[in-house]
C-alpha positions in Angstrom: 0.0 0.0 0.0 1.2 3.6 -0.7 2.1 5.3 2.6 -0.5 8.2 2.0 -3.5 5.6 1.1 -5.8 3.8 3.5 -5.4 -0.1 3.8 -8.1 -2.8 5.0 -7.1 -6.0 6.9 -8.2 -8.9 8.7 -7.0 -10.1 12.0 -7.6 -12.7 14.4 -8.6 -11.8 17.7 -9.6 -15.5 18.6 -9.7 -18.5 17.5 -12.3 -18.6 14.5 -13.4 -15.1 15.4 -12.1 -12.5 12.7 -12.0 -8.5 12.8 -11.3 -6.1 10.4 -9.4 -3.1 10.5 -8.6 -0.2 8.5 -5.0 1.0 8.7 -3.6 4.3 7.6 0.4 4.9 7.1 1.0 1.1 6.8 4.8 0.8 6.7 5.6 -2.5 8.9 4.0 -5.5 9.6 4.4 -7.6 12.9 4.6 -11.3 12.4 4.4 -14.0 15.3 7.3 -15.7 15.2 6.2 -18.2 17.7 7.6 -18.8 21.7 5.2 -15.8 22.8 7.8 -13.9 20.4 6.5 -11.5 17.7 8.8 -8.8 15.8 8.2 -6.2 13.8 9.4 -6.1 10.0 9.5 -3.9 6.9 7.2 -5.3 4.1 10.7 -6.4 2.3 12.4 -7.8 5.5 8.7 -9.7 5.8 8.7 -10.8 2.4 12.1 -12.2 2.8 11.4 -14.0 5.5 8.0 -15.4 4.5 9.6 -16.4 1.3 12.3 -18.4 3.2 10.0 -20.2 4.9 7.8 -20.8 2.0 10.6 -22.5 -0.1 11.7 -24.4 3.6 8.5 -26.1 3.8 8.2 -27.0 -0.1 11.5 -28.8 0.2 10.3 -30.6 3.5 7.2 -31.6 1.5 8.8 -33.2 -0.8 11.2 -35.1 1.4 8.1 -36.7 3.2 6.3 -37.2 0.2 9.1 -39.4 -1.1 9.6 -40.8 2.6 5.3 -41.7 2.1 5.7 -43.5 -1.1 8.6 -45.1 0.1 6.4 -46.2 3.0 3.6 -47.4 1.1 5.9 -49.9 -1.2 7.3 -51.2 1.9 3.2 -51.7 3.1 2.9 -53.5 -0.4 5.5 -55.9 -0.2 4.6 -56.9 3.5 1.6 -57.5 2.2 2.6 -59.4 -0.7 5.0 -61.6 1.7 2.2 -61.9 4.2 -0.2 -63.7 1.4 2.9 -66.0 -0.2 3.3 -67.4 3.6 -0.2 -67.9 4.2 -0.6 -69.8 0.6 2.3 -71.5 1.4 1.1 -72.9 4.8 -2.3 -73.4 3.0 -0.8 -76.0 0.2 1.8 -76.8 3.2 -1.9 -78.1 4.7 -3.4 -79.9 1.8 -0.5 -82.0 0.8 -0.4 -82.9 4.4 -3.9 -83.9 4.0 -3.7 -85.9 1.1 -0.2 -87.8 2.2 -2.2 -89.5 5.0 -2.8 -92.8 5.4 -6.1 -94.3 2.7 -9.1 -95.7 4.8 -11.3 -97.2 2.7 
C-alpha cells in the first residue's frame, strides 16, 4: 500500500473469530514468530522472510512425500509376503492332508 493511502485487513482476535481493521500509514508489519515472540518487520524484510519459509516447507514436503511413497511400497511388499506365507502354509496343509494314510 502507498504510505498516504488507506489499507483494509483482517485479524484474528480469537480462534475462528475474525476483525477487520482499517490502517492508515502502513509501513511495517508484525509477524508471530512463535515462543510468545513476535517482531516487527519492513514489508521487504517480511517478504524475505516469509519467502524463506515458504521455499523451507516445499522442500520438506517433498522429502516426506518421497519418505510416504517409500512407506507405502514397503506396506505392499509386507503384504505381498504376508499372502505368499499364508498360501504357502495353505498347500503346506493340503499335501499334508492328502499324504495320510487311505481308509477305505
Amino acid at each position: 500500500a502507498e504510505k498516504d493511502e488507506e489499507y483494509t485487513t483482517n485479524f484474528e482476535l480469537a480462534p475462528n473469530i475474525l476483525a477487520t481493521a482499517k490502517l492508515a500509514k502502513v509501513e511495517k508489519v508484525c509477524l508471530w514468530l512463535g515462543a510468545n515472540v513476535m517482531m516487527e518487520f519492513t514489508f521487504e524484510e517480511a517478504e524475505a522472510l516469509l519467502g524463506g519459509n515458504l521455499e523451507t516447507a516445499t522442500t520438506n514436503l517433498g522429502k516426506v512425500n518421497e519418505q510416504l511413497d517409500y512407506l507405502r511400497d514397503q506396506v505392499t511388499t509386507t503384504e505381498v509376503n504376508i499372502a505368499r506365507v499364508y498360501n504357502h502354509e495353505v498347500r503346506a496343509r493340503r499335501a499334508a492332508g492328502n499324504a495320510g494314510p487311505k481308509t477305505s
